[in-house]
C-alpha positions as CSV (number, residue, x, y, z in Angstrom):
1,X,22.9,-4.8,-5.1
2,X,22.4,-8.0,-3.1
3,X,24.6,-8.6,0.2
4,X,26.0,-12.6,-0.8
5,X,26.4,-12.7,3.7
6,X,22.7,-11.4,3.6
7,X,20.6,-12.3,0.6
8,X,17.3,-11.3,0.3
9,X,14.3,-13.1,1.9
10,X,11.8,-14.3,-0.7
11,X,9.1,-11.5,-0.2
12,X,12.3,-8.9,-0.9
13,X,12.9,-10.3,-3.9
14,X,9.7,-10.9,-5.6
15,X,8.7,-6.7,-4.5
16,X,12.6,-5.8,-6.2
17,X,12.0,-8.0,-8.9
18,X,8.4,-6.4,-10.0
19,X,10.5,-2.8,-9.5
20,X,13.1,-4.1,-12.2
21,X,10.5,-5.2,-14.8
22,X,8.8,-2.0,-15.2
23,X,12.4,0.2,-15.2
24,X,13.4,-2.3,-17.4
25,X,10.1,-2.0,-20.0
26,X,10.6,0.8,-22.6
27,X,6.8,1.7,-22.0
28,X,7.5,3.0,-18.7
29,X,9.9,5.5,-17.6
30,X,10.8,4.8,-13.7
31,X,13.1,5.5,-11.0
32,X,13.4,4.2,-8.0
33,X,14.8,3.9,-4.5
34,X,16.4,0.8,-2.6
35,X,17.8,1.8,0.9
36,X,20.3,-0.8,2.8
37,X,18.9,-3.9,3.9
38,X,18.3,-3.7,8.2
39,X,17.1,-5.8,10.8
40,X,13.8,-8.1,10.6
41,X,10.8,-7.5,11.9
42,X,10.6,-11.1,13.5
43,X,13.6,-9.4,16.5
44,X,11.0,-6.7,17.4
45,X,8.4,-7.5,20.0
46,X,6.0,-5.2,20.9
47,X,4.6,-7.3,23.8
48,X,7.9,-6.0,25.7
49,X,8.0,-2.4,24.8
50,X,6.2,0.1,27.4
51,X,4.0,2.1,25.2
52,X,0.9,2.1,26.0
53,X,-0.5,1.7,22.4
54,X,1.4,-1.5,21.8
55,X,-0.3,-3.7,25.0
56,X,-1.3,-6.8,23.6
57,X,-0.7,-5.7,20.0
58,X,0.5,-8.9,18.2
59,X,2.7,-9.1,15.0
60,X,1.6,-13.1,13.4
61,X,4.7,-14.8,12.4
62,X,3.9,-14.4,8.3
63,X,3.6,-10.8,9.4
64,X,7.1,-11.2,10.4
65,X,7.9,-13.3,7.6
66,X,6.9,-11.1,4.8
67,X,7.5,-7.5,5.7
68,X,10.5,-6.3,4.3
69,X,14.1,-5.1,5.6
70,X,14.8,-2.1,3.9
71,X,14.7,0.6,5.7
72,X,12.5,2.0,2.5
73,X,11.6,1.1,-0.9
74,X,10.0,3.3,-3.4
75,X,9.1,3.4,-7.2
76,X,7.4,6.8,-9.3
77,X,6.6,6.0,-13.0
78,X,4.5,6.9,-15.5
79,X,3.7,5.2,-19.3
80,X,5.5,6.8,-22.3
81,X,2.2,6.2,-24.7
82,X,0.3,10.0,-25.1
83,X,-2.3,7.7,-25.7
84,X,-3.1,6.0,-22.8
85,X,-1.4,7.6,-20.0
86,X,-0.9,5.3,-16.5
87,X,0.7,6.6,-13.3
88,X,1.6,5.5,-10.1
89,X,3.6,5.6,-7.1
90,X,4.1,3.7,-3.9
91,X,6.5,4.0,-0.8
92,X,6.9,1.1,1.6
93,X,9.0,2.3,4.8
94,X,10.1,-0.8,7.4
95,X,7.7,-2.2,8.8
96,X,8.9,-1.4,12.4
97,X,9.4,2.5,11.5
98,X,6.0,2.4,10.5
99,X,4.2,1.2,13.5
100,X,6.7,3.4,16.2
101,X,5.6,6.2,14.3
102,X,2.9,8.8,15.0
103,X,-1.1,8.6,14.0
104,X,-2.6,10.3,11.2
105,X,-4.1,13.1,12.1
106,X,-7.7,14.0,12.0
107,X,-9.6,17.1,11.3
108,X,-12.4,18.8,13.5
109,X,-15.0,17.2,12.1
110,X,-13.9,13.7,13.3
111,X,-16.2,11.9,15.6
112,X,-15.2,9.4,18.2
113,X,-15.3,6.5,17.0
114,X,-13.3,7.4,14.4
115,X,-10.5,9.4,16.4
116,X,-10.5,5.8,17.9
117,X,-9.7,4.7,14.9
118,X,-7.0,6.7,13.8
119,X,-5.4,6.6,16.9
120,X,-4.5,2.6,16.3
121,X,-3.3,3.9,12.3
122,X,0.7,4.2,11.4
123,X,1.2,4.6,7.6
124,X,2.5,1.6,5.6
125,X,3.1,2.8,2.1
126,X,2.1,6.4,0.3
127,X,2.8,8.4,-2.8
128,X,5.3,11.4,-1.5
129,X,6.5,12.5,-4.9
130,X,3.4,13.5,-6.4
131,X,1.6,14.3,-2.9
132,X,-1.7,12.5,-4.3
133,X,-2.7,12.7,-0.1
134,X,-3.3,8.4,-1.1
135,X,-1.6,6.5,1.8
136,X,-2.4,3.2,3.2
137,X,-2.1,2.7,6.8
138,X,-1.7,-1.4,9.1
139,X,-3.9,-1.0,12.2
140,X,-2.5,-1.7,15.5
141,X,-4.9,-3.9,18.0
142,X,-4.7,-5.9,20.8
143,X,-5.3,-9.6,20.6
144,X,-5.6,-9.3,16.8
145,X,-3.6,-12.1,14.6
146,X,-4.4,-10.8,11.8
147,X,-3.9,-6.7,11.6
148,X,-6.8,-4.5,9.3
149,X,-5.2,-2.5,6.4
150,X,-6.7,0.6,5.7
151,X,-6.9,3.2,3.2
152,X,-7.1,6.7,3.0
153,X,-8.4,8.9,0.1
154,X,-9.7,12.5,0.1
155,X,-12.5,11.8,-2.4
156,X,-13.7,9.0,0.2
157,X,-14.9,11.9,2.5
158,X,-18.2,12.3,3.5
159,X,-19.0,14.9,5.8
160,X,-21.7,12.4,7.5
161,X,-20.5,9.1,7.3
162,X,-16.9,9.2,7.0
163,X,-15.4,12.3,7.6
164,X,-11.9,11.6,7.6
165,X,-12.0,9.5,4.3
166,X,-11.1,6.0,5.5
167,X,-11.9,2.8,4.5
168,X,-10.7,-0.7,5.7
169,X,-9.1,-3.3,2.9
170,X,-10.2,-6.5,2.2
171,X,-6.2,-7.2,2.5
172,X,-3.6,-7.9,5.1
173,X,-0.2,-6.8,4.8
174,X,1.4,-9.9,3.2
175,X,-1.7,-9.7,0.2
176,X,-1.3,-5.6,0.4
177,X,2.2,-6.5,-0.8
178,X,1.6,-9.4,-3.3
179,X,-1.2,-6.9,-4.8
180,X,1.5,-4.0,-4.9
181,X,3.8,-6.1,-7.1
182,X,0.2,-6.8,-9.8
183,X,-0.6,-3.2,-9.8
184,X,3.4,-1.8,-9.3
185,X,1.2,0.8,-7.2
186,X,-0.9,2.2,-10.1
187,X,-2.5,5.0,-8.9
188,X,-6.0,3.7,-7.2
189,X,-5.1,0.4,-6.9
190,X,-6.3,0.3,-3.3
191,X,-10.0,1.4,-4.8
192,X,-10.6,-2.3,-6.0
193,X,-10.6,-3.7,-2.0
194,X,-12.5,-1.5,-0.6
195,X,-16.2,-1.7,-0.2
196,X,-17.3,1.6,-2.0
197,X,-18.8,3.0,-5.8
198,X,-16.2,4.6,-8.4
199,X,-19.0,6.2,-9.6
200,X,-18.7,9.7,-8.3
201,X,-16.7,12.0,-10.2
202,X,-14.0,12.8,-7.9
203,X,-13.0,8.7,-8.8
204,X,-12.9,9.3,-12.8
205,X,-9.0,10.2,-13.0
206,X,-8.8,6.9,-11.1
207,X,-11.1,4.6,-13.3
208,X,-9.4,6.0,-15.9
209,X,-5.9,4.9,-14.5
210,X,-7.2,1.6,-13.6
211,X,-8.8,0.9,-16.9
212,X,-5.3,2.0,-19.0
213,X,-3.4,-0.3,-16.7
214,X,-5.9,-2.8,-17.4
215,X,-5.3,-2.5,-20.9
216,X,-2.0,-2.2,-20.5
217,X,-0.6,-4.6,-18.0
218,X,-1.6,-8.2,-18.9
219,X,0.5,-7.9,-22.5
220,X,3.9,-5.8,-20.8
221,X,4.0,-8.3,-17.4
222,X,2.0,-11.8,-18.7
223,X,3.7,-13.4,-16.3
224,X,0.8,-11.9,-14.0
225,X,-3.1,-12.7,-14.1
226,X,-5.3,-9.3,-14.1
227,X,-8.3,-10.9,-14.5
228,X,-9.1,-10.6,-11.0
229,X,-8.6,-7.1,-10.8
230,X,-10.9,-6.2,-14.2
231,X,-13.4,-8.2,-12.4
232,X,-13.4,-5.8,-9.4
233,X,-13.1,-2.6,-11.5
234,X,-16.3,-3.5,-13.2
235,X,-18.1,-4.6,-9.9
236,X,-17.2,-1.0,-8.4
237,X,-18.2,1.1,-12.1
């Protein structure tokens, strides 16, 4: 329920909004979860907090702006057609209890550069009900206006090039979230803004997600344009 002394900021409502049209469509079964509304982002500033990890980190003001106050907000569903089955999952935590917490972990096979990497990492959203090991993680570094978003996926791995299954977005937060509200977290939605082939086989429960949702999508939300994300789909086949 909406606070009247604290109504939600625009962003808030547009992610709550996309949650109540697919509980509300009968071709979905959904649930969902809506913790209490907290403190903005805009009243945190890293530049005074002592941590090493946060010197001359930077949050830009529609950073601020669009990242949400709840202190999470989730959404599991799945389609009721046997026909064309779509899944998908996403949890968004606050923005702040994102970035204060700890760094992925990384395996012994992870080189420097890329235990560099994941040391700047702090997870942003993530499937924890069906434990797909998906996450997406904002990327904490200094003198950066605009923070990277990347994404993890263990069928990215490559035990020479990439051995801890990582690959940067082509979004920021603020578009990671405008996409989220498209694709209602579709399982493999990140895929499509990343630079890397669906071809391989571990990628065919994903394509075929993508492609039901696809097929799906445009005629249960029209109020949304997919042609964007068919475009990529077929770039990436």
């Amino acid at each position: 329920m909406t606070d009247p002394l604290n109504p939600l900021t625009r962003s808030e409502t547009l992610q709550t909004e996309s949650i109540r049209e697919i509980v509300q469509n009968p071709q979905f079964e959904a649930t969902y979860e809506q913790e209490d509304v907290t403190f903005p982002l805009a009243t945190f500033d890293p530049l005074s907090d002592e941590k090493p990890e946060w010197a001359d980190v930077r949050l830009s003001d529609e950073l601020k702006e669009c990242a949400l106050r709840f202190v999470s907000l989730s959404c599991e569903w799945v389609s009721t057609s046997p026909r064309q089955r779509i899944y998908g999952e996403f949890s968004l935590p606050h923005l702040y209890l994102a970035i204060t917490r700890d760094p992925p972990r990384y395996n012994d096979q992870a080189t420097e550069s890329e235990r560099e990497l994941l040391a700047g990492l702090r997870m942003i959203d993530s499937a924890p009900r069906r434990a797909t090991g998906e996450a997406a993680f904002i990327r904490l570094e200094p003198h950066k206006e605009t923070l990277e978003i990347w994404y993890q996926d263990r069928y990215l791995f490559d035990e020479r090039n990439n051995t801890q299954g990582f690959l940067r977005m082509e979004l920021d937060y603020c578009e990671y979230l405008e996409t989220l509200r498209l694709t209602k977290g579709a399982f493999g939605w990140q895929l499509l803004f990343i630079d890397a082939s669906l071809r391989a086989p571990g990628f065919r429960a994903h394509v075929e997600n993508l492609t039901n949702m696809l097929d799906v999508f445009p005629a249960a939300f029209p109020e949304y344009d997919y042609t964007p994300l068919r475009d990529r789909l077929e770039a990436r086949r």
